[in-house]
ROPANU-70939 format. One record per residue: residue in one letter; x, y, z of N, C-alpha, C in turn. Coordinates in steps of 0.05 Angstrom, whole numbers, plus 5000, padded with zeros to 4 digits. Last residue first. Layout:
BEGIN
+---------+--------+---------+------+---------+----------+-------+--------+---------+------+
| residuo | n.east | n.north | n.up | ca.east | ca.north | ca.up | c.east | c.north | c.up |
+---------+--------+---------+------+---------+----------+-------+--------+---------+------+
|       A |      X |       Y |    Z |       X |        Y |     Z |      X |       Y |    Z |
...
+---------+--------+---------+------+---------+----------+-------+--------+---------+------+
//
This chain:
BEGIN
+---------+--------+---------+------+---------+----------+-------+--------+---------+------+
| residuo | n.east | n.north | n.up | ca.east | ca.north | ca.up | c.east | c.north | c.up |
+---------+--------+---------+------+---------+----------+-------+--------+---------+------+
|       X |   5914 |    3979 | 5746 |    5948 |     3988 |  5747 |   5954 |    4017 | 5741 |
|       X |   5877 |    3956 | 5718 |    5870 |     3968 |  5741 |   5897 |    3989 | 5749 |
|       X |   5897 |    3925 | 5683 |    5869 |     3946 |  5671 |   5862 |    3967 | 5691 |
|       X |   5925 |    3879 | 5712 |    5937 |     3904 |  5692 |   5919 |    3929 | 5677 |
|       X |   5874 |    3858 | 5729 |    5896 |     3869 |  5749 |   5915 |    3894 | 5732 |
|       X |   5849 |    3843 | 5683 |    5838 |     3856 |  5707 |   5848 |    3872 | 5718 |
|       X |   5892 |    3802 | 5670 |    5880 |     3827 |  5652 |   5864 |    3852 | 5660 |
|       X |   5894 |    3768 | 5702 |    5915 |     3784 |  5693 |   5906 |    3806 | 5680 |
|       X |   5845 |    3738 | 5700 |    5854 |     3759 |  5731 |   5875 |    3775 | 5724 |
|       X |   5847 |    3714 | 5645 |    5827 |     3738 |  5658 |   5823 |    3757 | 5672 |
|       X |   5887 |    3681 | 5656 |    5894 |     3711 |  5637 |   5871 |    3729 | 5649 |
|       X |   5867 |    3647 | 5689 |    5890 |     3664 |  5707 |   5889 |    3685 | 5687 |
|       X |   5828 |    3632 | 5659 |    5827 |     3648 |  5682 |   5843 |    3665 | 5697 |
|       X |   5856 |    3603 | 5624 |    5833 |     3631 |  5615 |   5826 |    3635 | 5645 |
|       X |   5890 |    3566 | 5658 |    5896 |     3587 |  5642 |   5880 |    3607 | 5640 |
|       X |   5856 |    3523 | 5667 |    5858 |     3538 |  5686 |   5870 |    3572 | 5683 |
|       X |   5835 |    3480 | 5624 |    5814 |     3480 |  5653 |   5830 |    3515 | 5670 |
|       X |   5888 |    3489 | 5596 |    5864 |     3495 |  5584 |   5835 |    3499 | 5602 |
|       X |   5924 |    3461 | 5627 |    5923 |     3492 |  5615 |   5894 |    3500 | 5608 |
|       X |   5906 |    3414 | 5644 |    5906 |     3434 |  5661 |   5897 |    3459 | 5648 |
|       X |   5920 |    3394 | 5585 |    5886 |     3393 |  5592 |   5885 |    3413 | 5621 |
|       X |   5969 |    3400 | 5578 |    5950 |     3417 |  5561 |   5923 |    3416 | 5581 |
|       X |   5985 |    3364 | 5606 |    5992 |     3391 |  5621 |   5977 |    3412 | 5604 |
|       X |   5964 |    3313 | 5598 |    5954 |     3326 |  5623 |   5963 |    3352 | 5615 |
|       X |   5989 |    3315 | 5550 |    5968 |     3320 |  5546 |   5960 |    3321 | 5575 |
|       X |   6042 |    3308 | 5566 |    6043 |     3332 |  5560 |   6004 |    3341 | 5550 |
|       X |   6035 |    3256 | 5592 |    6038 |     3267 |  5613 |   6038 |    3302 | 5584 |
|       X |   6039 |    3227 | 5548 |    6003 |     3233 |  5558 |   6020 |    3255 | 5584 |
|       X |   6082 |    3228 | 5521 |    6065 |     3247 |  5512 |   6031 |    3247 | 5530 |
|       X |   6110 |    3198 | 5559 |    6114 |     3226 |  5551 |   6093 |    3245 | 5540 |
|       X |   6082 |    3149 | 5549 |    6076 |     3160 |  5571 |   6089 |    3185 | 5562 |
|       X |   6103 |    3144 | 5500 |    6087 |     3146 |  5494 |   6069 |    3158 | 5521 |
|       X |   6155 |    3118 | 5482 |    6154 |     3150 |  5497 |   6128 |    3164 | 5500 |
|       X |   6208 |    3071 | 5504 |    6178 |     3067 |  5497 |   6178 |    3112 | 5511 |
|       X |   6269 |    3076 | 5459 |    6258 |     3071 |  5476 |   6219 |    3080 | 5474 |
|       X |   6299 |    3086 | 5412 |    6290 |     3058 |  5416 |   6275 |    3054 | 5441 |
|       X |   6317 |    3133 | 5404 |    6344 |     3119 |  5421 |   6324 |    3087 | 5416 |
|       X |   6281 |    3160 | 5389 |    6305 |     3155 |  5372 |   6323 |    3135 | 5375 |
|       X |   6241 |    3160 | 5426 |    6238 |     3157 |  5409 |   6263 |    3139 | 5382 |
|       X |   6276 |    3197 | 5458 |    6281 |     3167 |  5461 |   6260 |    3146 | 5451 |
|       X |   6274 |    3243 | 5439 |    6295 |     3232 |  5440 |   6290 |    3210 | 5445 |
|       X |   6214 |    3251 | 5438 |    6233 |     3249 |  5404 |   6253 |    3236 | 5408 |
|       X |   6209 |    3257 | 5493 |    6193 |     3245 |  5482 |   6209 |    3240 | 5446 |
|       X |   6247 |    3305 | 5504 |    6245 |     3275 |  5517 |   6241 |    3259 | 5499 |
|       X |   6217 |    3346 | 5495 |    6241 |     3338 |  5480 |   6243 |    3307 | 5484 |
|       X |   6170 |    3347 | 5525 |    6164 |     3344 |  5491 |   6188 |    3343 | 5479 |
|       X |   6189 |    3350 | 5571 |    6173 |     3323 |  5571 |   6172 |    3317 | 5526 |
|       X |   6228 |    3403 | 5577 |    6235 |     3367 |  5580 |   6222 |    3346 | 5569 |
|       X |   6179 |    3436 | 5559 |    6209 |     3429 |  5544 |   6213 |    3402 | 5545 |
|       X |   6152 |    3428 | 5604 |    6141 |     3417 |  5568 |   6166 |    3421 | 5563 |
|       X |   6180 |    3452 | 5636 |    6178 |     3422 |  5641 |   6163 |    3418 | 5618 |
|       X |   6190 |    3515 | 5628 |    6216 |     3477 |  5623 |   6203 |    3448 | 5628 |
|       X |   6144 |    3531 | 5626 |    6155 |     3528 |  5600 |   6183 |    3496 | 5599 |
|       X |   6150 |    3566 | 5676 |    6141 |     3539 |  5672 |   6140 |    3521 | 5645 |
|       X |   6203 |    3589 | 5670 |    6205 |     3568 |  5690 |   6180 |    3548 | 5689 |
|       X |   6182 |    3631 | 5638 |    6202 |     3603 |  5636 |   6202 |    3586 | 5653 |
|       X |   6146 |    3673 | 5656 |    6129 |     3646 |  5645 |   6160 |    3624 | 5643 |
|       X |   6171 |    3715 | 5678 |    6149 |     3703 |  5687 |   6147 |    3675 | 5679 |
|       X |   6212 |    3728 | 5631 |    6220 |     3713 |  5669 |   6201 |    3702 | 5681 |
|       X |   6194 |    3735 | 5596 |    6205 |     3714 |  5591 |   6205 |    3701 | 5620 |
|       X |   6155 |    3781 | 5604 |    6146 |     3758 |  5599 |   6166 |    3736 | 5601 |
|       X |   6201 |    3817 | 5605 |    6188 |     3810 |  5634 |   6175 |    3787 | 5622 |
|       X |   6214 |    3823 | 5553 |    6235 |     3810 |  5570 |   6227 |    3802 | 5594 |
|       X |   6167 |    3845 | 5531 |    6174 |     3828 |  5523 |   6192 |    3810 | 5541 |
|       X |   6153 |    3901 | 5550 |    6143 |     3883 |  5568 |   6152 |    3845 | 5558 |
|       X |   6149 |    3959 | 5542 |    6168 |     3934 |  5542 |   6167 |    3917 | 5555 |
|       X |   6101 |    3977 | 5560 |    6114 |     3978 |  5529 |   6134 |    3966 | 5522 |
|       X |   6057 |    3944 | 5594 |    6085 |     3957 |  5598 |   6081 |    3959 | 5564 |
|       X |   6003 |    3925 | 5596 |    6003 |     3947 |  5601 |   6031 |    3959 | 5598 |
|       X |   6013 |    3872 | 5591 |    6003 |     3881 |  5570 |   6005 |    3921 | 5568 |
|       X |   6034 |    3834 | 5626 |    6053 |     3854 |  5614 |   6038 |    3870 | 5595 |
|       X |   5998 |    3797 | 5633 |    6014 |     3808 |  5660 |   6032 |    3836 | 5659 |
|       X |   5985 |    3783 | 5587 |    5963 |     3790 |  5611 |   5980 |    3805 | 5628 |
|       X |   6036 |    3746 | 5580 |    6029 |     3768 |  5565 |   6003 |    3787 | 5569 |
|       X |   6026 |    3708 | 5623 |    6058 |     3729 |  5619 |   6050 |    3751 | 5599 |
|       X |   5990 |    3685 | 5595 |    5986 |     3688 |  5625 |   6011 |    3716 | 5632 |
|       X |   6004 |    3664 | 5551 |    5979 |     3682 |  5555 |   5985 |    3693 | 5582 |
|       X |   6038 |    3622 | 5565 |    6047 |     3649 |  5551 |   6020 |    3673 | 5552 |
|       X |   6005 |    3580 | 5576 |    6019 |     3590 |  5590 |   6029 |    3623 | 5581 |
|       X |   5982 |    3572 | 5516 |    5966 |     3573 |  5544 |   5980 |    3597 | 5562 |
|       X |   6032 |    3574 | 5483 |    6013 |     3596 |  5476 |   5989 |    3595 | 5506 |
|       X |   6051 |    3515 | 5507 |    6063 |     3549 |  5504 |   6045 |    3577 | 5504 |
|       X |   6004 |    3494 | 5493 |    6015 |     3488 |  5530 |   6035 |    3518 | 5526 |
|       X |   6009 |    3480 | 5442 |    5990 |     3493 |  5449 |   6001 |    3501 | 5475 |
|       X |   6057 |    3463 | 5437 |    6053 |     3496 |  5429 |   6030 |    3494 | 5445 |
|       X |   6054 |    3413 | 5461 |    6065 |     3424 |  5467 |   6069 |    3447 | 5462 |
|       X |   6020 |    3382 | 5420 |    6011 |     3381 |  5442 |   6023 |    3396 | 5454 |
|       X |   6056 |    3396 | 5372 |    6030 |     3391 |  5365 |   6023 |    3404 | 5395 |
|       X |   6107 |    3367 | 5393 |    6099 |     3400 |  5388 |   6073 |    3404 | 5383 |
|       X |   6087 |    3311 | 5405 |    6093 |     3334 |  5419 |   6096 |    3360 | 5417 |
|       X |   6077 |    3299 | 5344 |    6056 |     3300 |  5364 |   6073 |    3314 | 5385 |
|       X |   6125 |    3311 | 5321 |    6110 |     3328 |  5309 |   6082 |    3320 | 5337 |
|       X |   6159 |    3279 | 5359 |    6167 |     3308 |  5349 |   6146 |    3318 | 5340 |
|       X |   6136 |    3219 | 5349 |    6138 |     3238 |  5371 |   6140 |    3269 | 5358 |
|       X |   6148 |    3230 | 5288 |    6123 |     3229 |  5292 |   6122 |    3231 | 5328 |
|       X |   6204 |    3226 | 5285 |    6185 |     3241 |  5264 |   6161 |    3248 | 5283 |
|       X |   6241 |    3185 | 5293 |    6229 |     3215 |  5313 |   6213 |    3229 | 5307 |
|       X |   6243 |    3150 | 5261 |    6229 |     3140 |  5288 |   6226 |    3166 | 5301 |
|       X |   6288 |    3174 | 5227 |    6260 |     3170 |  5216 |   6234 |    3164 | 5240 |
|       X |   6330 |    3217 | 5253 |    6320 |     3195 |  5249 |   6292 |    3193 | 5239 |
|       X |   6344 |    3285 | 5229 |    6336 |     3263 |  5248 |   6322 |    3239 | 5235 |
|       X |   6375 |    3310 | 5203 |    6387 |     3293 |  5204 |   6371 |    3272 | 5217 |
|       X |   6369 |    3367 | 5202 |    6379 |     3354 |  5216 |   6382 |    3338 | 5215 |
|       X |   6331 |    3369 | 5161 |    6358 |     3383 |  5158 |   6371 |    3375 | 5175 |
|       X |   6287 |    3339 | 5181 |    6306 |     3325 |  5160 |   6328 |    3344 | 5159 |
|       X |   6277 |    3372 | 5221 |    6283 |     3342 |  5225 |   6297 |    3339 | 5203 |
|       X |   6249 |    3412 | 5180 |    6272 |     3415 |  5199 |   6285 |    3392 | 5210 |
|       X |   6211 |    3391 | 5160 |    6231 |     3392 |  5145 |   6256 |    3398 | 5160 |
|       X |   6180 |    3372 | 5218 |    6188 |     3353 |  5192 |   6210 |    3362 | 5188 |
|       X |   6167 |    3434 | 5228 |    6188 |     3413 |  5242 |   6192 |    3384 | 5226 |
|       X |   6126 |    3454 | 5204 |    6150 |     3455 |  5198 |   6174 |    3436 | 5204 |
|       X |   6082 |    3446 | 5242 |    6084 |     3436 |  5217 |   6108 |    3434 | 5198 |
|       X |   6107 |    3465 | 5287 |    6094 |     3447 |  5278 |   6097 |    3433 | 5260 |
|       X |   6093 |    3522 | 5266 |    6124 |     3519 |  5272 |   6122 |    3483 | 5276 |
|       X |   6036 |    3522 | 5258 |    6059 |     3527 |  5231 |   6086 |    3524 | 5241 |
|       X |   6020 |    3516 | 5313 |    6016 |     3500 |  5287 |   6032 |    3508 | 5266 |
|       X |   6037 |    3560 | 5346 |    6049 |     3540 |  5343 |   6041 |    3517 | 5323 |
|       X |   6025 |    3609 | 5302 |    6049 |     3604 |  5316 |   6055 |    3581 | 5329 |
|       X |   5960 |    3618 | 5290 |    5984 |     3626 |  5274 |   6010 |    3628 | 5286 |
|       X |   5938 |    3580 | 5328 |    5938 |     3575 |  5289 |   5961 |    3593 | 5277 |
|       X |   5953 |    3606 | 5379 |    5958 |     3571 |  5370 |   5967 |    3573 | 5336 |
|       X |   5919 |    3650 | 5369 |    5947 |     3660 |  5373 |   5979 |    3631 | 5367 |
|       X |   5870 |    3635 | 5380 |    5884 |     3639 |  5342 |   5919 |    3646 | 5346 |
|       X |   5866 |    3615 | 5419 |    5869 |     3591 |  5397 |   5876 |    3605 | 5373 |
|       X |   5870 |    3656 | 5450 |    5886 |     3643 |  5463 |   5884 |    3614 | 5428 |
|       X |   5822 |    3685 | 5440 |    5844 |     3695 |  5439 |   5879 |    3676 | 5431 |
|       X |   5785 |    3642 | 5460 |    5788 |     3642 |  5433 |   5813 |    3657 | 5424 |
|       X |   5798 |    3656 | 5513 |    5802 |     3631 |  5499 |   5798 |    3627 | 5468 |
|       X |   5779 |    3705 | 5518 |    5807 |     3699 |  5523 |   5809 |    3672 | 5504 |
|       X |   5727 |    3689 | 5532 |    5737 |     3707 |  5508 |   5770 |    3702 | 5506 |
|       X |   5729 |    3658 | 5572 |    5718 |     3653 |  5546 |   5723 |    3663 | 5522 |
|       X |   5729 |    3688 | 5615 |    5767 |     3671 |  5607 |   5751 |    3655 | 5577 |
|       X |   5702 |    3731 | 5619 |    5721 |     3743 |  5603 |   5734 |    3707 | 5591 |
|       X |   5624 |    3716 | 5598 |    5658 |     3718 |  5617 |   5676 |    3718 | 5604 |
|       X |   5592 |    3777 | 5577 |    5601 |     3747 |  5572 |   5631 |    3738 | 5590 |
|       X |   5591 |    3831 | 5580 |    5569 |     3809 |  5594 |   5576 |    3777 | 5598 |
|       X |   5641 |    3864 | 5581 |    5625 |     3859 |  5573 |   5613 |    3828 | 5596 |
|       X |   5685 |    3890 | 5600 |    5657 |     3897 |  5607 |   5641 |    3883 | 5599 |
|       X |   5735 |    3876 | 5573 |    5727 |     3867 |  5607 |   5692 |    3871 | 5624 |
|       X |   5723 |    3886 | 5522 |    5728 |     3851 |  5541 |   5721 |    3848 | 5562 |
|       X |   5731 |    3939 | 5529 |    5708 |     3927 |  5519 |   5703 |    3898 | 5534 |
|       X |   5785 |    3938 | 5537 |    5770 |     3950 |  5559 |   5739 |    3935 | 5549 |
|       X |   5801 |    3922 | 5483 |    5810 |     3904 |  5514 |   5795 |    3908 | 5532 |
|       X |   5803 |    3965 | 5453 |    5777 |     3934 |  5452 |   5784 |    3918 | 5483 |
|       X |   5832 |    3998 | 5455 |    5806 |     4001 |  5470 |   5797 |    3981 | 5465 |
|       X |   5883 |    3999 | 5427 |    5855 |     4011 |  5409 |   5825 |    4005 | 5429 |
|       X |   5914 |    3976 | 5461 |    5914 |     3998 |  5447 |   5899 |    4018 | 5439 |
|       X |   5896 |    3928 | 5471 |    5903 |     3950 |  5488 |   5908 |    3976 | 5486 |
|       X |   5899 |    3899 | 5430 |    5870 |     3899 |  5440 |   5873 |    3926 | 5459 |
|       X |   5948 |    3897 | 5415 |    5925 |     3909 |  5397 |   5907 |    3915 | 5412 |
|       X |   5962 |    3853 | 5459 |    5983 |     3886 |  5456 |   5966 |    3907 | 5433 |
|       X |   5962 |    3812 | 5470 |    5937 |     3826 |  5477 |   5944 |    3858 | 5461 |
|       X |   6001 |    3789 | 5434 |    5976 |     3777 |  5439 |   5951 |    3789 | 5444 |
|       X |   6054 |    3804 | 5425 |    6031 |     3817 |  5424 |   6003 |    3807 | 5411 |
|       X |   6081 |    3784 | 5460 |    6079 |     3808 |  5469 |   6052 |    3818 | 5455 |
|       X |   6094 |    3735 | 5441 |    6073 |     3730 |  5463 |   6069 |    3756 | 5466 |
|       X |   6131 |    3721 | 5396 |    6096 |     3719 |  5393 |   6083 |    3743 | 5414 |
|       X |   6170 |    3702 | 5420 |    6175 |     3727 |  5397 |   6143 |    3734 | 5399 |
|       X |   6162 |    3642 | 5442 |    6163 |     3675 |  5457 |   6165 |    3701 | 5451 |
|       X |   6162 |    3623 | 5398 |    6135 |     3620 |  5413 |   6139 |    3655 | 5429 |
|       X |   6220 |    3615 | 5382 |    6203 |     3634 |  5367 |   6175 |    3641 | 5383 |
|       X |   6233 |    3593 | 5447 |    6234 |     3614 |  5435 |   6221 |    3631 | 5411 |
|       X |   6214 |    3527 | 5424 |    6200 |     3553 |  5449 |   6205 |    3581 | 5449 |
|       X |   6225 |    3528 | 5371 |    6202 |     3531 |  5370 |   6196 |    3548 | 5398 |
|       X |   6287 |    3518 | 5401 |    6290 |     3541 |  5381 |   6252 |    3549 | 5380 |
|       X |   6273 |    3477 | 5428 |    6284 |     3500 |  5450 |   6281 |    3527 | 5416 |
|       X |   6262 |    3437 | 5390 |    6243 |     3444 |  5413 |   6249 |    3474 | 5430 |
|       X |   6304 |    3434 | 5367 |    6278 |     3435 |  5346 |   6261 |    3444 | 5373 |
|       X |   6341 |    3413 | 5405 |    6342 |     3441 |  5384 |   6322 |    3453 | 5376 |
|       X |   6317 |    3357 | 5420 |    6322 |     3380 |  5437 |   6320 |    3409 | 5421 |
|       X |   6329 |    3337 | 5355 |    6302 |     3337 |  5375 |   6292 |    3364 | 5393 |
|       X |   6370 |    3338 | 5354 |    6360 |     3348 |  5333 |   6338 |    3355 | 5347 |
|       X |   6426 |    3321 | 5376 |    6412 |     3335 |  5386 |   6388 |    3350 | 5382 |
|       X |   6427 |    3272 | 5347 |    6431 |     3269 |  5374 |   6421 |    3303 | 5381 |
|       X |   6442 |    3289 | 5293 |    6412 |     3271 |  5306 |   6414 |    3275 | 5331 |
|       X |   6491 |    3319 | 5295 |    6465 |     3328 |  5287 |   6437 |    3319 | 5289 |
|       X |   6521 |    3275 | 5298 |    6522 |     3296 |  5318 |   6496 |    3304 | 5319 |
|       X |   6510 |    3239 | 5259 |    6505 |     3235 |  5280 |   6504 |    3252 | 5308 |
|       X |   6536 |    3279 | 5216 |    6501 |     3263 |  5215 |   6495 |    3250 | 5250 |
|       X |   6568 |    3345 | 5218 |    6569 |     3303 |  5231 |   6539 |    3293 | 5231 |
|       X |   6574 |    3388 | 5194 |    6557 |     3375 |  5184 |   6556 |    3341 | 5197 |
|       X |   6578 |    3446 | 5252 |    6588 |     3422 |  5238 |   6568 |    3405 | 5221 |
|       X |   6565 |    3478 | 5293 |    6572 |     3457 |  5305 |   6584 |    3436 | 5282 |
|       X |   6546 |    3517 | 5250 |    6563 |     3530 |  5274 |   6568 |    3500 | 5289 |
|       X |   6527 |    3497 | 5199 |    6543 |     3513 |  5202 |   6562 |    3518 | 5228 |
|       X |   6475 |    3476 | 5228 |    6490 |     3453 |  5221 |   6519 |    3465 | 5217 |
|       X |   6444 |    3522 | 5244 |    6457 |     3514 |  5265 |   6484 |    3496 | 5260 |
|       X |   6418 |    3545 | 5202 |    6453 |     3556 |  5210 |   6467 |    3536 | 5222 |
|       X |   6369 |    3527 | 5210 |    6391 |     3524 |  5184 |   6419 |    3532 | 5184 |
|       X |   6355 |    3539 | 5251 |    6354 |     3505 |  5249 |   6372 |    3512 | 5226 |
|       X |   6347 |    3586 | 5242 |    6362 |     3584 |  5267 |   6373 |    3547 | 5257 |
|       X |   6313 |    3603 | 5205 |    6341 |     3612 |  5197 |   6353 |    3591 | 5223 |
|       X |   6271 |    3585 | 5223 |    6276 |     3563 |  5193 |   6307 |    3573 | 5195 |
|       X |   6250 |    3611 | 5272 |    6249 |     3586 |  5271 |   6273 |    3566 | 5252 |
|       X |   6246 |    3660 | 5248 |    6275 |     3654 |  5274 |   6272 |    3624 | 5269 |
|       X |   6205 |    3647 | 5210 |    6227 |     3659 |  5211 |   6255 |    3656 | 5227 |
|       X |   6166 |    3645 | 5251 |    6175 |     3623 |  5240 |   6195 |    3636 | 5218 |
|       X |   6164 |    3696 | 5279 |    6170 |     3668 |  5287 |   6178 |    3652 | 5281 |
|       X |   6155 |    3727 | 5231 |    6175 |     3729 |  5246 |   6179 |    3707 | 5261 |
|       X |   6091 |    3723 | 5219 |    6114 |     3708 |  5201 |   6142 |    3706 | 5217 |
|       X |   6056 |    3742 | 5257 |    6063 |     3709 |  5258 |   6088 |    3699 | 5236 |
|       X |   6074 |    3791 | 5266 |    6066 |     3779 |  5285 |   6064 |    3746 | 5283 |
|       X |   6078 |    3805 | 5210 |    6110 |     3804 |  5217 |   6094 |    3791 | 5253 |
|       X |   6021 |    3812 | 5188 |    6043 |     3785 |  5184 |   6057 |    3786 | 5200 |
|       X |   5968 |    3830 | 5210 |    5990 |     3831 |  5224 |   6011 |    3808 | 5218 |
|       X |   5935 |    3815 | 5176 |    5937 |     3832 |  5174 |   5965 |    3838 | 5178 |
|       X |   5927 |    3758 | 5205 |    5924 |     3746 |  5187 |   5931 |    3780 | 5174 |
|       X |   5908 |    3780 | 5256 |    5927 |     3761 |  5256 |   5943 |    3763 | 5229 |
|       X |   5857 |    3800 | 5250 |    5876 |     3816 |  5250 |   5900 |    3807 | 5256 |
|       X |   5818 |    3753 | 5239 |    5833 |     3771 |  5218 |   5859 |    3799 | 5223 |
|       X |   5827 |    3729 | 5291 |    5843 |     3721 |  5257 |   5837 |    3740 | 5242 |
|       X |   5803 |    3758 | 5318 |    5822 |     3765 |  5326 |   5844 |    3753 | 5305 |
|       X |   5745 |    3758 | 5289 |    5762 |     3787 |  5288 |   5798 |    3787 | 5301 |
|       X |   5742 |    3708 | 5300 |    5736 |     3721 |  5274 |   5756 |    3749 | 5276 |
|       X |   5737 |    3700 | 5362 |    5753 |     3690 |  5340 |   5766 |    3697 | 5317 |
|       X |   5690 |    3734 | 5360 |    5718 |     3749 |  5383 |   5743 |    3726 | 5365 |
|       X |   5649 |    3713 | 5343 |    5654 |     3741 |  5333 |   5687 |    3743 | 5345 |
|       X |   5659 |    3657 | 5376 |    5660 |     3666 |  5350 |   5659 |    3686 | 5331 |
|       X |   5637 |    3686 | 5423 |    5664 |     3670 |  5421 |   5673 |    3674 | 5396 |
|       X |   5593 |    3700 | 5411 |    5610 |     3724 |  5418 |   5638 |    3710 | 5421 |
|       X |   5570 |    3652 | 5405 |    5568 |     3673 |  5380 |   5591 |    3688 | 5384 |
|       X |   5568 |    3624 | 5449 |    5582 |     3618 |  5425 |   5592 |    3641 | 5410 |
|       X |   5536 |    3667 | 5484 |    5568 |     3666 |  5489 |   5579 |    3654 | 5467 |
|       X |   5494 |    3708 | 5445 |    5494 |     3684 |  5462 |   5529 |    3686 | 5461 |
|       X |   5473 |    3773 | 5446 |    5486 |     3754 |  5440 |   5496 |    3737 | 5452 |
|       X |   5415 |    3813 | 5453 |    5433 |     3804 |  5466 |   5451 |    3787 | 5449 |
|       X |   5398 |    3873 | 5414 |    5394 |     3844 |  5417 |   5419 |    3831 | 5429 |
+---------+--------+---------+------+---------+----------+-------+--------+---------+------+
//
């Protein structure tokens, strides 16, 4: 009996959370680097409250892009292993569909919990009360745009065994301009200024991701299946 594309979206969901949700050190480690890094940091530059706002923002953003990147190797890195990947590609249903569910649990367990975190981290820092809420909507809107993009680097590398450090070179360069726009947006938040164009310009760059991404992973996946 055939299966409709929801369904197989939702089988391909299902199984890729639960083996998420198996695989701790794949989502706990992140946030891990995440809580030790923000907690040292006040250690290695000092306890100055004002030092510490002023860069709280930026920090909180460049430390989340990095844990993001601890993630990305092994996205597809099961599927490739154990032959389900090859399955993906054969099957009837288009691939950047499948991917895309790929691509939202890899969201739930790495950039929503680093996310969510960022509050308490703000307050270790020191940050202002007015940054709160940029900071948590731009990471909000800004993991996801990680984990998009990051798919695409992790497609590209799936086939190396070390393929962690090549991901970084591929995908940074596009990674800095959500940096900028989702640091931005907290900082001048803070400073009193209007940041609210910040964040629609990071919801264009989601809404690209999301129109264009599962495809490029799809051709990546192809290409590295073929290799």
């Amino acid at each position: 009996m055939s299966v409709g594309l929801a369904q197989a979206m939702g089988l391909q969901f299902t199984q890729d959370w639960k083996l998420a949700v198996r695989s701790r050190s794949d989502w706990a480690n992140p946030m891990i680097f995440f809580v030790l890094v923000i907690t040292l940091l006040p250690l290695g530059i000092g306890p100055e409250v004002k030092q510490l706002a002023a860069i709280a923002p930026g920090m909180i953003w460049i430390v989340a892009l990095l844990a993001t990147l601890l993630s990305l190797d092994a996205m597809f890195r099961s599927d490739w292993d154990d032959g389900s990947l090859e399955q993906m590609l054969i099957s009837p249903h288009p691939l950047p569909m499948l991917v895309l569910s790929k691509i939202a649990v890899h969201w739930l367990v790495t950039g929503l919990p680093l996310t969510l975190l960022s509050p308490l981290l703000g307050l270790m820092l020191s940050l202002p009360e007015a940054g709160y809420l940029p900071l948590i909507v731009s990471l909000f809107i800004g993991s996801a745009c990680l984990s998009f993009i990051g798919a695409i680097g992790a497609a590209l590398t799936v086939a190396l065994r070390q393929g962690g450090l090549l991901i970084s070179l591929i995908i940074m360069p596009f990674y800095v301009p959500v940096l900028i726009f989702g640091a931005s947006a907290a900082m001048r938040a803070v400073q009193g200024f209007e940041y609210h164009g910040l964040l629609v310009m990071l919801g264009g760059f989601l809404a690209l991701a999301v129109a264009g991404a599962p495809f490029a992973v799809a051709a990546a996946l192809r290409i590295s299946s073929e290799g």
